[in-house]
LOMARFI-458342 format. One line per field, with one value per residue (C-alpha): residue in three letters; x, y, z; residue number from 1. Coordinates in nm, 3 decimals, always signed. Each point is the difference from the previous one (the first is absolute). Example, Ala and Ser with C-alpha at 12.3 -4.5 7.8 and 13.67 -1.06 7.14 Angstrom:
REM LOMARFI-458342
aa	c(ALA  SER) .
X	c(+1.230  +0.137) .
Y	c(-0.450  +0.344) .
Z	c(+0.780  -0.066) .
i	c(1  2) .
***
This chain:
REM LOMARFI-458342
aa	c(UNK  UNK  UNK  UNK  UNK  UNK  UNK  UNK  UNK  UNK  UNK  UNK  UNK  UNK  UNK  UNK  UNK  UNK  UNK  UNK  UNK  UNK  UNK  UNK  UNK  UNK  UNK  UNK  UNK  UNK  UNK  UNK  UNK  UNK  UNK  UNK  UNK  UNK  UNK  UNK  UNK  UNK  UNK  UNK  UNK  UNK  UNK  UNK  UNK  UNK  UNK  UNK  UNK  UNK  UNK  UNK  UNK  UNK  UNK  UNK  UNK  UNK  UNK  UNK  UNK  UNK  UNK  UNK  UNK  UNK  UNK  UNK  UNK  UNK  UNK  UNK  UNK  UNK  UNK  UNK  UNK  UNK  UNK  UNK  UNK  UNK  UNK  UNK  UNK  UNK  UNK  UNK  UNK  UNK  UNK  UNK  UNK  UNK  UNK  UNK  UNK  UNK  UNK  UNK  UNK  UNK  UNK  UNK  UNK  UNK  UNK  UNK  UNK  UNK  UNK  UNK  UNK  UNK  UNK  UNK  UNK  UNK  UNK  UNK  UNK  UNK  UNK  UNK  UNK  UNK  UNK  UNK  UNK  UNK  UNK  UNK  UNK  UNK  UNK  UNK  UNK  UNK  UNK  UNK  UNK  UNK  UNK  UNK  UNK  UNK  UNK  UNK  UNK  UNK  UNK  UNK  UNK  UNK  UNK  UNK  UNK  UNK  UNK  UNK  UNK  UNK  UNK  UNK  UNK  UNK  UNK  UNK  UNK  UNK  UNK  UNK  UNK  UNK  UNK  UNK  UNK  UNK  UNK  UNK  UNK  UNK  UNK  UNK  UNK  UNK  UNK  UNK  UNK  UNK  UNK  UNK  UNK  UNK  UNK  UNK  UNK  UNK  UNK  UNK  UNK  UNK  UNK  UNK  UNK  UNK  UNK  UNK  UNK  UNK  UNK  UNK  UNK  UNK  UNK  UNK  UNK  UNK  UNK  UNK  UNK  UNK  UNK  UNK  UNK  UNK  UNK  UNK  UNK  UNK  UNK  UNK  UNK  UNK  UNK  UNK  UNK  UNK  UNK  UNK  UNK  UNK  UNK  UNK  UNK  UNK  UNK  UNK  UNK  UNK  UNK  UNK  UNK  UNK  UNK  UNK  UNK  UNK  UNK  UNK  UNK  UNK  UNK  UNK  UNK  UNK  UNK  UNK  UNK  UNK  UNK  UNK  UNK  UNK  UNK  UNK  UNK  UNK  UNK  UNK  UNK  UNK  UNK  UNK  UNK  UNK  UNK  UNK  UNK  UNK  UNK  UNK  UNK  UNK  UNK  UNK  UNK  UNK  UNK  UNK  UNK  UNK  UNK  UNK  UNK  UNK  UNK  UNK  UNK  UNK  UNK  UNK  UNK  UNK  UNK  UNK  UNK  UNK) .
X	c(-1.848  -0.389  +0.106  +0.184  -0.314  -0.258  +0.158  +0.107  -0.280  +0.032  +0.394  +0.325  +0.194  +0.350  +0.209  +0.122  +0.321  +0.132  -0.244  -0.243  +0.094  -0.294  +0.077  -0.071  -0.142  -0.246  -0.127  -0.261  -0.312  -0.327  -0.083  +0.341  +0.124  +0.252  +0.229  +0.059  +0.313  +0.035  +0.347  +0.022  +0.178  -0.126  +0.160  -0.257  -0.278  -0.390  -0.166  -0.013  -0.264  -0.035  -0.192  -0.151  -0.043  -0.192  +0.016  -0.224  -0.131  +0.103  +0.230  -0.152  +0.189  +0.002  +0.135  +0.225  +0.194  +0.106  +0.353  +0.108  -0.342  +0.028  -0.391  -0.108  -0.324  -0.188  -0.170  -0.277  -0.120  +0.371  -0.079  -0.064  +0.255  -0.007  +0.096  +0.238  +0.260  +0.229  +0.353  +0.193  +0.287  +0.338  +0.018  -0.238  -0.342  -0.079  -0.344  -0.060  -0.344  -0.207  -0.150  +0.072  -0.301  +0.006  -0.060  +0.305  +0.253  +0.042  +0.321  +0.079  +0.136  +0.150  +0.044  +0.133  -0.137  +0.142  -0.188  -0.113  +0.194  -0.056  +0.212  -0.029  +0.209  +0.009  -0.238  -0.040  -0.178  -0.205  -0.011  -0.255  +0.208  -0.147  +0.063  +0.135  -0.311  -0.215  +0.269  -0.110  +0.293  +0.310  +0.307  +0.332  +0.360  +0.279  +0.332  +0.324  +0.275  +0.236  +0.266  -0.043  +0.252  +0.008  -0.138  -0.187  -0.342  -0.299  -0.368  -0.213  -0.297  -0.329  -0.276  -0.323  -0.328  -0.313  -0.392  -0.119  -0.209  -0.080  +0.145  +0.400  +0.301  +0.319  +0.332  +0.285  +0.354  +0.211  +0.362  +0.115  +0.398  +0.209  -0.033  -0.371  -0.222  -0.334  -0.009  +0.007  -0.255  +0.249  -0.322  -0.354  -0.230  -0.391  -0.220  +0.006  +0.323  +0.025  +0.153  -0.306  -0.174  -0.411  -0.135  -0.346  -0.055  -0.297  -0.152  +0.281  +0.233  +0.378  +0.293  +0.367  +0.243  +0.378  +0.125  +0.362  +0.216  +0.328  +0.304  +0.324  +0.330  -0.035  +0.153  +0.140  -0.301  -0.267  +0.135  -0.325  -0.285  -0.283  -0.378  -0.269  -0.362  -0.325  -0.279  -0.351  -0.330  +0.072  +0.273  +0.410  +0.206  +0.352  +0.259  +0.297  +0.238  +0.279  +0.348  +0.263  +0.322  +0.267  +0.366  +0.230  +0.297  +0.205  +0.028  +0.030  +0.293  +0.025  +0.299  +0.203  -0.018  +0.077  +0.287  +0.120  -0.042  +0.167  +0.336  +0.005  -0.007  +0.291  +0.201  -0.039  +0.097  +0.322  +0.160  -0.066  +0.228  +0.221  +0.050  +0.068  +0.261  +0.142  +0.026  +0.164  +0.232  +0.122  +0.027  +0.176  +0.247  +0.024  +0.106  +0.266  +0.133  +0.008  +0.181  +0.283  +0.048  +0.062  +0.212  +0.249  +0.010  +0.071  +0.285  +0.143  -0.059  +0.125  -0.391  -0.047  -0.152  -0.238  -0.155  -0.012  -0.193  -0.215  -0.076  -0.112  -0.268  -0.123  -0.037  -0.156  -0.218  -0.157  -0.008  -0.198  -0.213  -0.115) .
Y	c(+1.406  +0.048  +0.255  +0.211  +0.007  +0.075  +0.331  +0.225  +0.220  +0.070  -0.053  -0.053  -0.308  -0.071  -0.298  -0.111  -0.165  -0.023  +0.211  -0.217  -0.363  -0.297  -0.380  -0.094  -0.330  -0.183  -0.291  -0.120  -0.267  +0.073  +0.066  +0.124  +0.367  +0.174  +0.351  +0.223  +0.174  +0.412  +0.178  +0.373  +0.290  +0.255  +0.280  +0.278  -0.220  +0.080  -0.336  -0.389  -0.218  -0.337  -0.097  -0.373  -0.095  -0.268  -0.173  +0.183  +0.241  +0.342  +0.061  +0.077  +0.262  -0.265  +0.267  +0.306  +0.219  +0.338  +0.021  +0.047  -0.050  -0.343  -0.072  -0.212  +0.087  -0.340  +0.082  -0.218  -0.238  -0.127  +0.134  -0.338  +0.019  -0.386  -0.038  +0.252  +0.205  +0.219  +0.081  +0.326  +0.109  +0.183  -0.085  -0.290  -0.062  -0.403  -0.127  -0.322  -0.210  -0.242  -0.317  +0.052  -0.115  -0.065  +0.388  +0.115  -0.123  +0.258  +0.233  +0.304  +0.388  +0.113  +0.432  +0.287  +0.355  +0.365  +0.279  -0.105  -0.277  -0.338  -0.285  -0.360  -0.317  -0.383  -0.087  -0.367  -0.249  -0.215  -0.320  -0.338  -0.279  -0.310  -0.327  -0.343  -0.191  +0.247  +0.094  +0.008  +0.147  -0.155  +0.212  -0.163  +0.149  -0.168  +0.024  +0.145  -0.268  +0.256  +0.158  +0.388  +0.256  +0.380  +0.103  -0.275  -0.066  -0.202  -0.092  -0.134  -0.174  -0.037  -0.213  +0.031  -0.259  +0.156  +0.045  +0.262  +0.265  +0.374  +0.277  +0.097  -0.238  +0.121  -0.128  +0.120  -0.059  +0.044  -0.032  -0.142  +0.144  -0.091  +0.270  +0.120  -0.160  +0.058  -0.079  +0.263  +0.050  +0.032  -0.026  -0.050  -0.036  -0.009  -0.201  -0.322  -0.097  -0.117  -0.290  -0.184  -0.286  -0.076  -0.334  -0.131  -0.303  -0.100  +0.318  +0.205  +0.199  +0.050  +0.160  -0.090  +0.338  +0.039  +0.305  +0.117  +0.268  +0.111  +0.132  +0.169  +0.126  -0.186  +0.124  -0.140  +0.224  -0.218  -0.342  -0.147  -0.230  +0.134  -0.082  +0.039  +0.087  -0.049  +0.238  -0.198  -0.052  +0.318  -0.235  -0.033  -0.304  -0.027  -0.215  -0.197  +0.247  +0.000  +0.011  +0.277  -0.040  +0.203  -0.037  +0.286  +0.002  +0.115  -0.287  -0.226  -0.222  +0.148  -0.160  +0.329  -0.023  -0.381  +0.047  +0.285  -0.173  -0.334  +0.194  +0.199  -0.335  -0.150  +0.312  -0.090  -0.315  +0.095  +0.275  -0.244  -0.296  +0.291  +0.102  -0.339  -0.073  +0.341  -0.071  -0.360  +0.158  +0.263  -0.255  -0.220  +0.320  +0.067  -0.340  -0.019  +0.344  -0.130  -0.323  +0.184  +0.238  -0.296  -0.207  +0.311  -0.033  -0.372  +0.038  +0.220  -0.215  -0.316  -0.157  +0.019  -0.381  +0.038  +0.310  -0.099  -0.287  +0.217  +0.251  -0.271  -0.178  +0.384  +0.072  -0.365  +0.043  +0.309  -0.228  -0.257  +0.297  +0.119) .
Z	c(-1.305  +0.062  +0.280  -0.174  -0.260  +0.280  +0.190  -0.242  +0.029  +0.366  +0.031  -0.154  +0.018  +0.005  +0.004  +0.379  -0.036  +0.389  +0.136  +0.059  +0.106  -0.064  +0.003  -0.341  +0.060  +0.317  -0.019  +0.289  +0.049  +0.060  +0.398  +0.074  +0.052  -0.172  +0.028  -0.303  +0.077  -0.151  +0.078  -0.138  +0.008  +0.299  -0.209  -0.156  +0.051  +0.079  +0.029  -0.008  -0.165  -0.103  -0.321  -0.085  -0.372  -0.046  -0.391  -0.249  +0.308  +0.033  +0.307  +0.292  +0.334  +0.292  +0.250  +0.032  +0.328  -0.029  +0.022  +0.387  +0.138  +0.095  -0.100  -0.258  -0.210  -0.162  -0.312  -0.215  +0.214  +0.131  +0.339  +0.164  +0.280  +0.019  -0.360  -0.098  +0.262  -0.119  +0.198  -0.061  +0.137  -0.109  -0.374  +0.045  -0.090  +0.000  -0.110  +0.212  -0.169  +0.237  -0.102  -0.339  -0.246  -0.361  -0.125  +0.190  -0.200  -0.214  -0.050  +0.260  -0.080  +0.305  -0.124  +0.129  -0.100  +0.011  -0.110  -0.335  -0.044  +0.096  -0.058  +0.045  +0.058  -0.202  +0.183  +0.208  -0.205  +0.271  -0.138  +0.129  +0.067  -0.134  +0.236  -0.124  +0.073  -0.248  -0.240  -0.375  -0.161  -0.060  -0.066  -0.129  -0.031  -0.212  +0.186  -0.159  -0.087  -0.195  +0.202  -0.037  +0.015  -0.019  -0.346  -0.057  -0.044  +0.091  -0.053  +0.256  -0.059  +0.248  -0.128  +0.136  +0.014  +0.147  -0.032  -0.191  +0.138  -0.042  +0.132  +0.092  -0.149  +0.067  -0.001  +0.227  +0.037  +0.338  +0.055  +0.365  +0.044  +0.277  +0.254  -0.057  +0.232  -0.287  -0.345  -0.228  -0.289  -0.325  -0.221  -0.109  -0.331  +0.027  -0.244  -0.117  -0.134  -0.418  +0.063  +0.153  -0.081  +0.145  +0.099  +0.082  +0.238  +0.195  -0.025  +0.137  -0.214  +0.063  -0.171  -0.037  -0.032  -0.027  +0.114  -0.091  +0.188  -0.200  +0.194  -0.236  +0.124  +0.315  +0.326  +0.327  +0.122  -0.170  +0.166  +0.187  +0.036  -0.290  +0.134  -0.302  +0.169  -0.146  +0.056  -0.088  +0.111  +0.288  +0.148  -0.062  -0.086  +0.078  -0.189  +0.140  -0.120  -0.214  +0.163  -0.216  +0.078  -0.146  +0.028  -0.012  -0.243  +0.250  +0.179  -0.280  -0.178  -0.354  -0.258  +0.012  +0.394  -0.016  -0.190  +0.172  +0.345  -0.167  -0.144  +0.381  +0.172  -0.254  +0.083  +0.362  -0.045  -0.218  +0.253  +0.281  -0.163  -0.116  +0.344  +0.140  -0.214  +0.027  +0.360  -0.030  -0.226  +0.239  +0.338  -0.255  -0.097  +0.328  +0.134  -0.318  +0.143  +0.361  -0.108  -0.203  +0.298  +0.191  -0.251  -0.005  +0.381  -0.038  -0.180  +0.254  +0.242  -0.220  +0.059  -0.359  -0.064  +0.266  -0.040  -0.410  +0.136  +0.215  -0.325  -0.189  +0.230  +0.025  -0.315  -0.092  +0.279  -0.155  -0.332  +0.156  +0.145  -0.332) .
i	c(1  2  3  4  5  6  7  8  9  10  11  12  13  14  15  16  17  18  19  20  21  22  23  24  25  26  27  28  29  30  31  32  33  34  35  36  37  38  39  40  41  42  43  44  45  46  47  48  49  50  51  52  53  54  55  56  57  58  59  60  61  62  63  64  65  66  67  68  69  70  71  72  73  74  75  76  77  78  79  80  81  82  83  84  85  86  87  88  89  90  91  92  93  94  95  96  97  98  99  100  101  102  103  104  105  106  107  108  109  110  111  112  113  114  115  116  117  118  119  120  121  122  123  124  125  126  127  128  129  130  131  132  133  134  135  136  137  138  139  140  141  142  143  144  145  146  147  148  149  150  151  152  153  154  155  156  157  158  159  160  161  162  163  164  165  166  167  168  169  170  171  172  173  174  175  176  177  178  179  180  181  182  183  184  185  186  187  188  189  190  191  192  193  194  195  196  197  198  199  200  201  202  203  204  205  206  207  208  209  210  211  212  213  214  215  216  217  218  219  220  221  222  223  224  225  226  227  228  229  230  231  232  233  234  235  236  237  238  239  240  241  242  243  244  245  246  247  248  249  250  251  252  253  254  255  256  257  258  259  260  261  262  263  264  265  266  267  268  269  270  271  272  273  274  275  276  277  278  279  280  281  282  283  284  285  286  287  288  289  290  291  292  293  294  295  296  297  298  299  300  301  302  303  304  305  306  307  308  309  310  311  312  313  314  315  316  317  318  319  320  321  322) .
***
């Protein structure tokens, strides 16, 4: 927001859904390096620049190239080629940060101008990773024991114990899906949160927070594992995550559908015993016919007892039978 406060005088700024690409989120120690990734649009475009805005500072041009020209011109003091390098190529312009120190974590504006217009992307938050053997802030999810279905919804809770010091406190909220290989930022809220309570204790103060995120009219889409990050004392503090599982309606057993599937499998059942019966019933016709036929030939041929005989262990054979 303080970017689109600081340029109006010398440019107009637009909104840059999809045509400018950032990571939202990076998270790195101290000592290490790191690459700030900027896709864009090569369409009707004049220049590239990156921009670092540091909390409470005004935003300051790291670097910019000229459209085509393959050069790269370092502005305000970022022109330490062992520090900061700067990569373009064909809709690329990546921002790679050496050694990283404590007053470059800050958040990135990768931008794109045309004539008059410049616009700029999210922007890459570059977050410092606290390690376990240091960490003073303790960030708690509650799992979900409900089982949630389309429609639904939820409230998920992230409490939070940590020192408290000046400067930035943020809270973010990122949504893992299946098939993205980086968490997605969903949302975020600055300040202190109400719902906070303050505690002194050996000359140290701390604070206890709970954080709430509310999700309506859930969708298959917004299955995932929910992370709530901490933003405190210039460094970020990841929860264990909360795991959202929702289960379509499609694929489950409803009482109509019970019912329904119940009376199919009874009518199965009954046209199967019909048809077995319907079957003995014709052999057994059938037999009766052949046994007639052949008591009518007896007579002619004066065997009349024996092929009687005959008839009747036939037809009490298919008796027995049934």
């Amino acid at each position: 927001h303080y970017l689109q406060l600081c340029f109006p005088c010398l440019h107009e700024t637009y909104e840059s859904e999809n045509f400018i690409h950032q990571h939202p989120l990076l998270v790195a120690e101290l000592g290490s390096s790191v690459i700030l990734p900027c896709s864009h649009s090569d369409d009707f475009i004049n220049s590239v620049s990156w921009y670092k805005h540091s909390f409470g500072k005004k935003p300051l041009l790291i670097a910019y190239s000229e459209h085509g020209s393959g050069s790269v011109t370092y502005q305000n003091g970022f022109n330490n080629t062992n520090k900061y390098c700067i990569r373009t190529g064909t809709g690329s312009f990546n921002l790679t940060i050496i050694h990283l120190e404590e007053y470059d974590f800050a958040t990135y504006y990768c931008a794109v101008s045309f004539l008059n217009i410049i616009k700029f992307g999210e922007g890459t938050i570059l977050l410092h990773k606290e390690s376990d053997g240091i960490r003073s802030t303790t960030v708690l999810q509650q799992p979900v024991s409900d089982r949630l279905h389309p429609g639904d919804s939820v409230t998920l809770q992230c409490s939070v114990i940590s020192q408290i010091c000046a400067g930035e406190y943020s809270v973010y909220w990122f949504r893992h899906s299946s098939g993205h290989s980086h968490p997605g930022l969903i949302y975020t809220r600055d300040n202190r949160s109400d719902q906070c309570t303050e505690r002194s204790e050996n000359g140290s103060s701390t604070q206890s927070c709970v954080y709430s995120l509310s999700q309506t009219e859930l969708r298959p889409s917004d299955a995932g594992i929910y992370y709530c990050a901490v933003v405190t004392c210039g460094k970020i503090h990841f929860g264990n995550g909360t795991k959202l599982i929702i289960e379509d309606l499609q694929f489950m057993w409803n009482p109509i559908t019970l019912v329904l599937a119940t009376m199919n499998i009874m009518t199965m059942i009954v046209i199967t015993i019909l048809l077995i019966v319907i079957q003995k019933i014709l052999i057994r016709g059938i037999l009766v016919l052949l046994c007639l036929i052949l008591f009518q030939v007896g007579e002619v041929l004066n065997k009349v007892p024996k092929l009687n005989w005959d008839c009747n262990q036939i037809s009490n054979s298919v008796t027995v039978s049934e």
